[in-house]
C-alpha positions as CSV (number, residue, x, y, z in Angstrom):
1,X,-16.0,10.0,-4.8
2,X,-14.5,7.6,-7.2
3,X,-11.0,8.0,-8.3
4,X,-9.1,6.9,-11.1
5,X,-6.8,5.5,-9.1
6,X,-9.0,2.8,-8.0
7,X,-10.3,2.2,-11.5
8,X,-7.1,1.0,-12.4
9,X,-6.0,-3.0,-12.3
10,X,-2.7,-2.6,-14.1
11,X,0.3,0.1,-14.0
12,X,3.6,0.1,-15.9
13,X,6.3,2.1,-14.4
14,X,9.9,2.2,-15.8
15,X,12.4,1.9,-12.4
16,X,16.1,3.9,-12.5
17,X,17.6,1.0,-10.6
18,X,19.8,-1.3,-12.0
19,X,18.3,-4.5,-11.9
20,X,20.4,-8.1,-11.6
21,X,19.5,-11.8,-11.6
22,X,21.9,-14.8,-11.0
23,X,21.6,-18.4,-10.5
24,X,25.1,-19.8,-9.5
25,X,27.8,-17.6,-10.0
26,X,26.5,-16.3,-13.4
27,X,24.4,-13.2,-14.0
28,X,21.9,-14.3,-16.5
29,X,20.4,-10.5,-16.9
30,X,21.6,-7.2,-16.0
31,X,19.4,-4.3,-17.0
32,X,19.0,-0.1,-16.1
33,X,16.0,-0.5,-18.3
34,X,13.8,-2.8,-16.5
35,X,9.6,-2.3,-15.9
36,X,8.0,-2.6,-13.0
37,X,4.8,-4.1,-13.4
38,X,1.9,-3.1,-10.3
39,X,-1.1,-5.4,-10.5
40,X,-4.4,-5.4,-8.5
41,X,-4.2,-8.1,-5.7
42,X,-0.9,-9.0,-6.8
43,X,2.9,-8.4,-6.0
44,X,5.4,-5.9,-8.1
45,X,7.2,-7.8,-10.9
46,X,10.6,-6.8,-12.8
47,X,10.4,-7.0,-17.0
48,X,13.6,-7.3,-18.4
49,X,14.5,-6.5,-22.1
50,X,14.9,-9.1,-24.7
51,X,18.4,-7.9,-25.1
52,X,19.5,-8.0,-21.4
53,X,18.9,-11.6,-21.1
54,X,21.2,-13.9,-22.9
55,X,19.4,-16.0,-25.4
56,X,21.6,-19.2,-24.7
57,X,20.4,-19.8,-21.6
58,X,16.9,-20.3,-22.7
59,X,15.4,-23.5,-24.1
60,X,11.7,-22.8,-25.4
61,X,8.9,-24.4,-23.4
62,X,5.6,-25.7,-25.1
63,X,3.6,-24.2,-21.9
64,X,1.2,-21.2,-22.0
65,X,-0.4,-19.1,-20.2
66,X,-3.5,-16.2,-20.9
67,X,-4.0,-13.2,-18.7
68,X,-7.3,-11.0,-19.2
69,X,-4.9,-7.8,-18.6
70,X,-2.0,-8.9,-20.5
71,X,-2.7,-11.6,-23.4
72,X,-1.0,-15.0,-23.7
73,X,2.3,-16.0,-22.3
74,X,5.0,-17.9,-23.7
75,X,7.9,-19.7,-21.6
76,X,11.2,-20.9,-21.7
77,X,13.5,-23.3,-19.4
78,X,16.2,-22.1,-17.9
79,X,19.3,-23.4,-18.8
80,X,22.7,-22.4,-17.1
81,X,25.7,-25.1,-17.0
82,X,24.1,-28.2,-15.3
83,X,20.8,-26.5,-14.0
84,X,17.7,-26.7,-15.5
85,X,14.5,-24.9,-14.6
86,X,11.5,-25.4,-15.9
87,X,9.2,-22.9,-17.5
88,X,11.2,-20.2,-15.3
89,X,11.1,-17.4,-17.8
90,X,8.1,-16.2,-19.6
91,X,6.9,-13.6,-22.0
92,X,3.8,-11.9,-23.4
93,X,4.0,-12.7,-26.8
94,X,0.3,-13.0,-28.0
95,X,-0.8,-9.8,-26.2
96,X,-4.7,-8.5,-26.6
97,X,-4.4,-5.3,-24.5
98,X,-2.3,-2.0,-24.7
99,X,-0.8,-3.0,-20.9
100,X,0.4,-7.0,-23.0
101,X,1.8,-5.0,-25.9
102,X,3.9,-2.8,-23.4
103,X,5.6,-5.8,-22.4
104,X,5.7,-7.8,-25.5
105,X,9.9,-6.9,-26.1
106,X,10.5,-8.2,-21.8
107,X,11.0,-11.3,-20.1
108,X,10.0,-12.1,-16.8
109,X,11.6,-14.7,-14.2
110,X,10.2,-16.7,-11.6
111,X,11.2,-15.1,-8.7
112,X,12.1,-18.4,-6.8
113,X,13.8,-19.8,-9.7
114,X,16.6,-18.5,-9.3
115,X,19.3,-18.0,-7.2
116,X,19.7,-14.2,-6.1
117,X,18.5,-10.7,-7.5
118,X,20.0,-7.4,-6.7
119,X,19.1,-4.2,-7.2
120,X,22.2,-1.8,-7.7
121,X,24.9,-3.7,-5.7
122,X,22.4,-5.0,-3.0
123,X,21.1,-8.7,-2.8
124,X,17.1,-8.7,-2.1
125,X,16.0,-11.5,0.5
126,X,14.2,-14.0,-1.1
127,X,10.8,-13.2,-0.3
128,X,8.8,-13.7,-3.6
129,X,8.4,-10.1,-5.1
130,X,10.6,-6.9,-5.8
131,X,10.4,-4.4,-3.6
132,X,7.9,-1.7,-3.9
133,X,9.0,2.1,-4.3
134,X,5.5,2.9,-2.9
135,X,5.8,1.1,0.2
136,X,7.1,2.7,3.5
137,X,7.9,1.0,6.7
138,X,8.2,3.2,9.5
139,X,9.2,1.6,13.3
140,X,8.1,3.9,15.9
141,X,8.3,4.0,19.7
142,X,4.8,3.7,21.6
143,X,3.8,3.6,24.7
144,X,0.4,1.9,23.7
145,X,-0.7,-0.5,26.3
146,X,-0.8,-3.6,23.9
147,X,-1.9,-7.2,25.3
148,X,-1.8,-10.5,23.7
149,X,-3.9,-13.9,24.9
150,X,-4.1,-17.1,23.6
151,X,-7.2,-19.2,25.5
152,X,-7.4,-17.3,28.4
153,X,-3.2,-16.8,29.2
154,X,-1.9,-13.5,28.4
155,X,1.4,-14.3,26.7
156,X,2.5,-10.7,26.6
157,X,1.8,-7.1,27.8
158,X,3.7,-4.1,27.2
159,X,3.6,0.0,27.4
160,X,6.5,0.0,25.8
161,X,6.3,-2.1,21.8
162,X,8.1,-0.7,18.7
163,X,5.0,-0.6,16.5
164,X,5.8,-0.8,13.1
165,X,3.3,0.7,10.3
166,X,3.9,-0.8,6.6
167,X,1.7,0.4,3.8
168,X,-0.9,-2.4,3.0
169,X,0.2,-4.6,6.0
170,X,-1.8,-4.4,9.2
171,X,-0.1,-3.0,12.2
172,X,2.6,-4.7,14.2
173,X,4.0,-4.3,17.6
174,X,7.2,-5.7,18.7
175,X,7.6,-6.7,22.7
176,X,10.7,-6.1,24.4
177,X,11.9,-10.2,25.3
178,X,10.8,-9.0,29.2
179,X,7.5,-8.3,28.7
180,X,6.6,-11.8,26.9
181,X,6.0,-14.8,29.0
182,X,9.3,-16.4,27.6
183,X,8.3,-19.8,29.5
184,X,5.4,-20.4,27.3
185,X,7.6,-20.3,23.8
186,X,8.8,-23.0,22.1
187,X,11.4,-23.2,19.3
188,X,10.4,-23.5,15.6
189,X,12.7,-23.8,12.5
190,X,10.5,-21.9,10.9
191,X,12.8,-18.8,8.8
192,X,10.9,-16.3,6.3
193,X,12.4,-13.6,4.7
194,X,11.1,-9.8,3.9
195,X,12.7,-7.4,1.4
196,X,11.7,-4.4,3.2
197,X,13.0,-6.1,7.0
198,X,14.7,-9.1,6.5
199,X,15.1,-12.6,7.6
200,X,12.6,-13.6,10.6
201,X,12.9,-16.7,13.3
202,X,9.9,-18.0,14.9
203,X,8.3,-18.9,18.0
204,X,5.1,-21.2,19.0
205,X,3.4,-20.8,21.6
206,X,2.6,-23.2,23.9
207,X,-1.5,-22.6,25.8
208,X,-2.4,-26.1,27.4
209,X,-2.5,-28.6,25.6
210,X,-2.2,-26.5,22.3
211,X,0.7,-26.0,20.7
212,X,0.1,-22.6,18.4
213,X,2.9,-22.9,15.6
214,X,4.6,-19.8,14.3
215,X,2.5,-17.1,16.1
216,X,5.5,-15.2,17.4
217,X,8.3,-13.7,15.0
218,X,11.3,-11.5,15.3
219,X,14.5,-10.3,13.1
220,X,17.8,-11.1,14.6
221,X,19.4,-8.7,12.5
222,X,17.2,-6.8,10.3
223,X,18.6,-4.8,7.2
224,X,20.5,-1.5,8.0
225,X,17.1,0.5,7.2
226,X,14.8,-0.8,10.0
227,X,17.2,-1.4,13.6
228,X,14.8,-0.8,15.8
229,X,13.2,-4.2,15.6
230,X,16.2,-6.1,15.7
231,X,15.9,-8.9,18.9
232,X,11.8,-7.7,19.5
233,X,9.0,-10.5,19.3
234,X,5.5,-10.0,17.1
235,X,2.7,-11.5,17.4
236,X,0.4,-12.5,14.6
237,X,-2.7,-10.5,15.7
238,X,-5.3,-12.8,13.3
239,X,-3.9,-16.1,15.4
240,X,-4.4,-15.3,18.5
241,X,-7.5,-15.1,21.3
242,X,-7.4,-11.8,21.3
243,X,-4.5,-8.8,20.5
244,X,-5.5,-5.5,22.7
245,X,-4.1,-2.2,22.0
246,X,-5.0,0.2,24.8
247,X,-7.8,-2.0,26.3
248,X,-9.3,-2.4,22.6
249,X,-9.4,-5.3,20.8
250,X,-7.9,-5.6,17.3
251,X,-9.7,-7.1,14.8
252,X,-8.7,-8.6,11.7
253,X,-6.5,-5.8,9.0
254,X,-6.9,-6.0,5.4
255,X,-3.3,-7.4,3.6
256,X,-2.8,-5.6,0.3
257,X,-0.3,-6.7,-2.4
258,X,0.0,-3.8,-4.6
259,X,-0.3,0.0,-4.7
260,X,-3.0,-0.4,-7.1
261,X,-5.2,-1.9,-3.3
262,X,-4.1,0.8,-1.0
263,X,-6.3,3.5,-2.1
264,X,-9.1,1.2,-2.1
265,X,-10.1,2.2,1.3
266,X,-9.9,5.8,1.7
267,X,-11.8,8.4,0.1
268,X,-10.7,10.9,-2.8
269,X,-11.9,14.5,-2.9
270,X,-12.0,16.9,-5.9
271,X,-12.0,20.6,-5.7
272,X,-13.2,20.9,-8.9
């Protein structure tokens, strides 16, 4: 059956952590009273109060912006010392729906815009979202007998991964450096960062005559919360030949950005 759950596209949940944002060495908002904003198909966003964001630092924009769930959207530059950032901080101003009026009184930042954001007295990696309370990652010994190929190579083959299961993500497993065919890597500058694991280097992989960029990743030093990873390689299961787990192949996984997706695919139940 149908639950209201899925039903919903928009949810608005006040967060108890205290919420930062600086670009250069100033904090341009500090706030214990920010929303969270959970969108269907779309990443969590921090809402700041009016008051929480000094007004000086904002120079209004004529740009605009209209969003079915919300209303319109106003913006303003950002403006600290000799930086300038255009149309960096916005607010629903004209809103047409009960979920717009709730944030009518909050500003919003472009995540990249600035410089760093912390939650309590920790800095987020940049990755382009907040963190979600209603994510978990959890990394997990396996003995799962998991093989990769690319054209007809088998680039790495293990009884013995660290699969890690994050909520809306497919599944990943992360090879010991033994059991990948190290000879067949190639270096890439390629760095990414995750709030929930932290910053990843990267790997291509070279099959013939085909260089496949960026397939392979792995965290040097994750954060505190998720060790187990730290120095193992993971392979991007959608870019290669084919990615067995116990002799069966793995097809594609769903990706989903917000809480408001992962109930999409299970099935609800009422005793009533």
């Amino acid at each position: 059956m149908t639950s209201p759950l899925q039903s919903f596209d928009l949810y608005i949940e006040p967060s108890p952590r205290q919420v930062r944002v600086r670009v250069g060495e100033t904090f341009i908002a500090t706030t214990r009273s920010a929303l969270l904003v959970h969108e269907r198909e779309r990443l969590p966003v921090y809402y700041f109060p009016l008051e929480s964001v000094e007004s000086s630092w904002l120079e209004p924009s004529t740009h605009k912006s209209e969003c079915a769930r919300k209303g319109v959207a106003s913006y303003w530059h950002l403006v600290v010392g000799d930086r300038r950032v255009e149309n960096a901080v916005w607010r629903y101003s004209e809103p047409t729906t009960d979920a717009g009026r709730a944030l009518e009184h909050y500003y919003a930042f472009e995540w990249k815009a600035v410089d760093a954001w912390y939650e309590e007295e920790e800095p987020l990696f940049l990755h382009p979202h907040a963190r979600d309370p209603y994510k978990r990652v959890d990394a997990i010994n396996s003995s799962r007998h998991v093989r990769v190929l690319i054209g007809d190579q088998v680039v790495a083959e293990s009884r013995n991964t660290v699969a890690v299961f994050e909520t809306g993500l497919p599944t990943r497993y992360y090879f010991p450096l033994q059991d990948v065919a190290a000879k067949w890597l190639r270096p890439s500058t390629t760095l990414t960062s995750c709030p929930y694991k932290g910053q990843a280097h990267y790997w291509s992989v070279q099959a013939g005559d085909t260089l496949h960029k960026d397939v392979v990743w792995y965290y040097p030093t994750p954060i505190p919360e998720i060790p187990k990873i730290a120095g193992l390689l993971a392979f991007y299961q959608e870019r290669v030949t084919r990615f067995e787990v116990d002799g069966v192949a793995v097809s594609d996984e769903p990706w989903h950005r917000s809480v408001l997706d992962f109930f999409n695919h299970g099935t609800f139940y009422s005793l009533r």
